[in-house]
Residue frames relative to the residue before (quaternion, step in Angstrom):
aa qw qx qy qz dx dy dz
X 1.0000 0.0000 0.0000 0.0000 0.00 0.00 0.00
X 0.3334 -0.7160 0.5913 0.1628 3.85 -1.17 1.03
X 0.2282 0.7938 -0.5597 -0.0679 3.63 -0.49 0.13
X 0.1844 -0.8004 0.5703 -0.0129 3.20 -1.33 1.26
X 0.1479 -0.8402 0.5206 -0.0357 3.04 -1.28 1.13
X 0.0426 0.8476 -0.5285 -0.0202 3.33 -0.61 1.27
X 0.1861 -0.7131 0.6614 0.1394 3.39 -1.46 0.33
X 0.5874 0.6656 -0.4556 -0.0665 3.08 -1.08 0.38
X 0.6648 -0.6573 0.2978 0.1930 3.17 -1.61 0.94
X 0.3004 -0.7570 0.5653 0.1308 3.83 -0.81 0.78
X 0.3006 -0.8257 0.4456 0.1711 3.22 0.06 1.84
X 0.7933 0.2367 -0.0591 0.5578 4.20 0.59 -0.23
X 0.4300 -0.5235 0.6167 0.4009 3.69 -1.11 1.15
X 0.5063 0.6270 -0.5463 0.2284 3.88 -0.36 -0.59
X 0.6425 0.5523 -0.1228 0.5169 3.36 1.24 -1.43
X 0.5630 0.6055 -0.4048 0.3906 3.61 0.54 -0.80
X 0.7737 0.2450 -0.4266 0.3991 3.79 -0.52 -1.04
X 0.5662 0.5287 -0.4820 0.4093 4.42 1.07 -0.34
X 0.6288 0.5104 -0.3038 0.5017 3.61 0.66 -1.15
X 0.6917 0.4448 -0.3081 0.4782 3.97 0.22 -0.73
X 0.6339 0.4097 -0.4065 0.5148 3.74 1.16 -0.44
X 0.8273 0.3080 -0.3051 0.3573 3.23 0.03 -0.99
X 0.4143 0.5093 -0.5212 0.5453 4.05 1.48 0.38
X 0.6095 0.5598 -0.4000 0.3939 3.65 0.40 -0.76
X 0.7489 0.5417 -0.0632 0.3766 3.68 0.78 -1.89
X 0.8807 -0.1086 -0.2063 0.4124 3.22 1.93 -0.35
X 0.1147 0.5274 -0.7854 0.3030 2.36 0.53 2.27
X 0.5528 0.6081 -0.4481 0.3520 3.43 0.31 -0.48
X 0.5493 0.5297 -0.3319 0.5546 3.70 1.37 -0.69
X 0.6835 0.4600 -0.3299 0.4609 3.57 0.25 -1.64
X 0.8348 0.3198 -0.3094 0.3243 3.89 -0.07 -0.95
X 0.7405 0.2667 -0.4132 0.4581 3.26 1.01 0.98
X 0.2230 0.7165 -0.5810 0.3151 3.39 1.20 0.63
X 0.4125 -0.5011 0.7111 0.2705 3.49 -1.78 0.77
X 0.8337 0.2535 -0.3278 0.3650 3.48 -1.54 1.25
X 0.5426 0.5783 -0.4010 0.4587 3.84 1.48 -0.68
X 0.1277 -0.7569 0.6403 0.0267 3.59 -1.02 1.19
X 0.8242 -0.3122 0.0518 0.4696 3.41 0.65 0.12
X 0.1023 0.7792 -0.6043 -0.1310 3.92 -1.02 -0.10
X 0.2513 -0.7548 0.5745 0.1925 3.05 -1.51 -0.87
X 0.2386 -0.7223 0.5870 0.2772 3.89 -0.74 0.92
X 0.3176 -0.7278 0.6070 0.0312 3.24 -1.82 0.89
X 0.2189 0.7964 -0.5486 -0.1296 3.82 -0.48 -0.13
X 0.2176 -0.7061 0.6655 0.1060 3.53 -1.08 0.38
X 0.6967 -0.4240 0.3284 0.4764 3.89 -1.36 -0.08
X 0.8940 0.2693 -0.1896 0.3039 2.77 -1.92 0.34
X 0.7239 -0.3884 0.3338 0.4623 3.37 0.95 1.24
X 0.6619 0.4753 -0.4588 0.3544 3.70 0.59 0.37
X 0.0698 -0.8171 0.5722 0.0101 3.48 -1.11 1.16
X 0.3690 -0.6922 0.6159 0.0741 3.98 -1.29 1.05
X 0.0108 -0.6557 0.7533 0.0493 3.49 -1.22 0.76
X 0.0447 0.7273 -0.6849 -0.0068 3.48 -1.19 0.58
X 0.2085 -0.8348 0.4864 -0.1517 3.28 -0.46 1.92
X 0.1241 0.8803 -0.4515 -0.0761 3.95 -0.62 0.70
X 0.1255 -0.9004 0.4159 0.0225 3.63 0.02 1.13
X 0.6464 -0.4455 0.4418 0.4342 3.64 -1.48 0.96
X 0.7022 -0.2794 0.2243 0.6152 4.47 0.61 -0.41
X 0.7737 -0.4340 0.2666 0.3767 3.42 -2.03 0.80
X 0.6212 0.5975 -0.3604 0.3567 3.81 1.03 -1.10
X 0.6563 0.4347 -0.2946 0.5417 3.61 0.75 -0.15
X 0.5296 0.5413 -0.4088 0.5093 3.68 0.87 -0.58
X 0.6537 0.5498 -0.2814 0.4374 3.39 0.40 -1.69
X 0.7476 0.3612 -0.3208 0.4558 3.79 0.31 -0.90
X 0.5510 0.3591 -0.5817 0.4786 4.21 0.43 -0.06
X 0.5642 0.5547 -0.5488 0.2699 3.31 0.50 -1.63
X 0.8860 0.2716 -0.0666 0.3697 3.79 -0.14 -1.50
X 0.4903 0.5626 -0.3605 0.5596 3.26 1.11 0.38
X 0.9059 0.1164 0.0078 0.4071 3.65 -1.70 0.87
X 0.8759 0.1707 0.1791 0.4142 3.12 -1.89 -1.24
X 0.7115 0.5983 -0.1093 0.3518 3.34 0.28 -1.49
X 0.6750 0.3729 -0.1348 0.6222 3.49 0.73 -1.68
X 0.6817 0.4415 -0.4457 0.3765 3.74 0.38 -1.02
X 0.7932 0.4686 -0.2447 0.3023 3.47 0.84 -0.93
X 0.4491 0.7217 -0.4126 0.3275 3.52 1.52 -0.23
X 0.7241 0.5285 -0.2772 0.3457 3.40 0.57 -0.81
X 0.7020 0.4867 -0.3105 0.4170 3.12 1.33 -0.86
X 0.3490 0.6664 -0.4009 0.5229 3.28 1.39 0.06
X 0.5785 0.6229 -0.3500 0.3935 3.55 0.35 -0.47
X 0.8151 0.1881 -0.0128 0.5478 3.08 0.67 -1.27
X 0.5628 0.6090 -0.3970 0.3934 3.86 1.16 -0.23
X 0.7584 0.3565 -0.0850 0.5389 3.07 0.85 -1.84
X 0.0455 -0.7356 0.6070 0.2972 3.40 -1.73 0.80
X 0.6804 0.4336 -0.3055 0.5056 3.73 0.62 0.73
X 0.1274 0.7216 -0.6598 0.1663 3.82 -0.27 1.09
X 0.3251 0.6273 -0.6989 0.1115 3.55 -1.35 0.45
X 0.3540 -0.7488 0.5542 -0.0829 3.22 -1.57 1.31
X 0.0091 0.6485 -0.7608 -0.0213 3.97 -0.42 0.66
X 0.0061 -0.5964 0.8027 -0.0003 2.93 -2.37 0.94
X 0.1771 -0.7570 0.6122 -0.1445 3.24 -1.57 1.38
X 0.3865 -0.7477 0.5191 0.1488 3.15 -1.00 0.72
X 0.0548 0.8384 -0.5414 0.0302 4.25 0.13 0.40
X 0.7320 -0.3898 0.4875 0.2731 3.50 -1.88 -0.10
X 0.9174 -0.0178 0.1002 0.3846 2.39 0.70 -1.88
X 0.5779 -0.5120 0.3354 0.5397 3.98 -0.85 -0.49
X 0.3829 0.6526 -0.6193 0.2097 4.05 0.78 0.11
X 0.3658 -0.7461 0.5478 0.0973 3.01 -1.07 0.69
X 0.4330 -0.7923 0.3510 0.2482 3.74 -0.48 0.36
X 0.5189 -0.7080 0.3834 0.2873 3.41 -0.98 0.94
X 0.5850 -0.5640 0.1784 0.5549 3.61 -1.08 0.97
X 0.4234 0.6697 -0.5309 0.3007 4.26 1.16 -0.83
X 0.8762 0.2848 -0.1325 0.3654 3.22 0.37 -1.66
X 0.2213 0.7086 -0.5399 0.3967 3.31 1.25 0.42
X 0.6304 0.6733 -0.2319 0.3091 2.90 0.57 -2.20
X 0.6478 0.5613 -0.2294 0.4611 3.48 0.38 -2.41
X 0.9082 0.3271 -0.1715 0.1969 2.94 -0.19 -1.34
X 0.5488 0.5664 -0.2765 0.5492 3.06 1.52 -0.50
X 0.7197 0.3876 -0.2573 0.5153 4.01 0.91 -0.34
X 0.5858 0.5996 -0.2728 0.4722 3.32 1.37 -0.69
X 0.8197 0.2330 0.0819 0.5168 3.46 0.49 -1.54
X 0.5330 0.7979 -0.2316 0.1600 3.58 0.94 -0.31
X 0.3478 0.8256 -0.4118 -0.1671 3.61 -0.48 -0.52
X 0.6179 -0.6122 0.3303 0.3665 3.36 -1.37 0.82
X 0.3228 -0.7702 0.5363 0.1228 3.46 -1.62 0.10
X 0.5074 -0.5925 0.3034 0.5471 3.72 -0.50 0.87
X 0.0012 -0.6094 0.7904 -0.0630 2.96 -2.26 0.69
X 0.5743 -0.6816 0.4188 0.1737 3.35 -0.71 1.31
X 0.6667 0.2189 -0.1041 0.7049 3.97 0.84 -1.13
X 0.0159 0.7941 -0.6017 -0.0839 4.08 -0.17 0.78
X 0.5453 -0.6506 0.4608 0.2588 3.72 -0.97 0.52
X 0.6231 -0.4963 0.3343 0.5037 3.57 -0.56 0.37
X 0.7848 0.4460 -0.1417 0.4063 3.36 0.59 -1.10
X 0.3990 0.6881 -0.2759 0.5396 3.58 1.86 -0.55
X 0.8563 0.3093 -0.1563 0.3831 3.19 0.62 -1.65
X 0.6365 0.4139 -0.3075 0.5736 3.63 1.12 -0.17
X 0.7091 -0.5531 0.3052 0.3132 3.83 0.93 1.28
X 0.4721 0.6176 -0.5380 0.3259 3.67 0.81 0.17
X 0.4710 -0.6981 0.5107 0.1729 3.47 -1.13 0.98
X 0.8230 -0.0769 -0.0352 0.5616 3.23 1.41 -0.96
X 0.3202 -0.8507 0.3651 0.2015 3.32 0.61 1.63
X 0.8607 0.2260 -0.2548 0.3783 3.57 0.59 -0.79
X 0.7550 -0.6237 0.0869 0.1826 3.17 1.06 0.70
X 0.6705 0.5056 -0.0945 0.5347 2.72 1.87 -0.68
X 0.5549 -0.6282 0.4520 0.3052 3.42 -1.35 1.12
X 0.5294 -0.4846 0.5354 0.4453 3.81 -1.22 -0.16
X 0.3684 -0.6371 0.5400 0.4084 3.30 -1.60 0.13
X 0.8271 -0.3029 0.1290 0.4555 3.70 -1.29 0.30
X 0.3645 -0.7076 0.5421 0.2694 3.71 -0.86 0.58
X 0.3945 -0.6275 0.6313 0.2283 3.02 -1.76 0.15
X 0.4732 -0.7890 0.3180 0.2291 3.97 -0.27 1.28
X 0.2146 -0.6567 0.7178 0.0861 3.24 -1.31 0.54
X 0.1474 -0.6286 0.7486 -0.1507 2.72 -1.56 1.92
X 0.4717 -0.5799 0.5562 0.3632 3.55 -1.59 0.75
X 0.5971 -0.5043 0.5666 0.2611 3.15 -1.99 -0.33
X 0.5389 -0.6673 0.4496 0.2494 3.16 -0.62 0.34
X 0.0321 -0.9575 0.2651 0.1090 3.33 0.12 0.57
């Protein structure tokens, strides 16, 4: 099992109703991707949002990642978000992690990812500048196909 974890932070409400569409547009991608076994969205303060993602192996990740919804929306990330960083892991199983070990693992094992306006803490390599874990997600389940 691949699991991926992302955080990142939307530096300005301006950004929010684009960023909520195109999070909206692909979950709707993710819960019918071939290989997606299960995830979950996270947010914490201040505009900051978690995805925790677990797939069947990386070759299926790779195809939402660059596929649809997904691709359209990376870029704008560039310029929306000033804090992104991403941990991947290899596991048994589909348990997902609590928001604590979100946290761990995401400071432990992480790393950040370009963003165009970086945060103070963004830019000196912190994974999770403000320190704090997400509060509980709400699950992702596939679709039936």
């Amino acid at each position: 099992m691949i699991v991926s974890l992302t955080r990142l932070r939307v530096r300005a409400w301006r950004y929010m109703p684009g960023f909520i569409w195109y999070t909206y547009r692909s979950k709707q991608q993710l819960v019918r991707s071939p290989g997606f076994v299960v995830g979950q969205l996270a947010n914490a303060p201040s505009r900051t949002f978690w995805t925790t993602t677990a797939w069947t192996d990386e070759a299926a990740m790779k195809r939402f990642r660059d596929a649809d919804w997904h691709k359209r929306a990376m870029p704008k990330l560039l310029e929306w978000c000033d804090e992104a960083s991403v941990a991947r892991w290899t596991q048994d199983t589909s348990d997902l992690l609590t928001a604590a070990d979100m946290l761990e693992k995401m400071t432990a094992s992480g790393r950040t990812s370009k963003v165009r306006n970086p945060s103070a803490g963004h830019a000196a390599g912190q994974t999770v500048p403000d320190g704090r874990a997400p509060r509980p997600g709400l699950p992702i389940e596939p679709k039936p196909r």
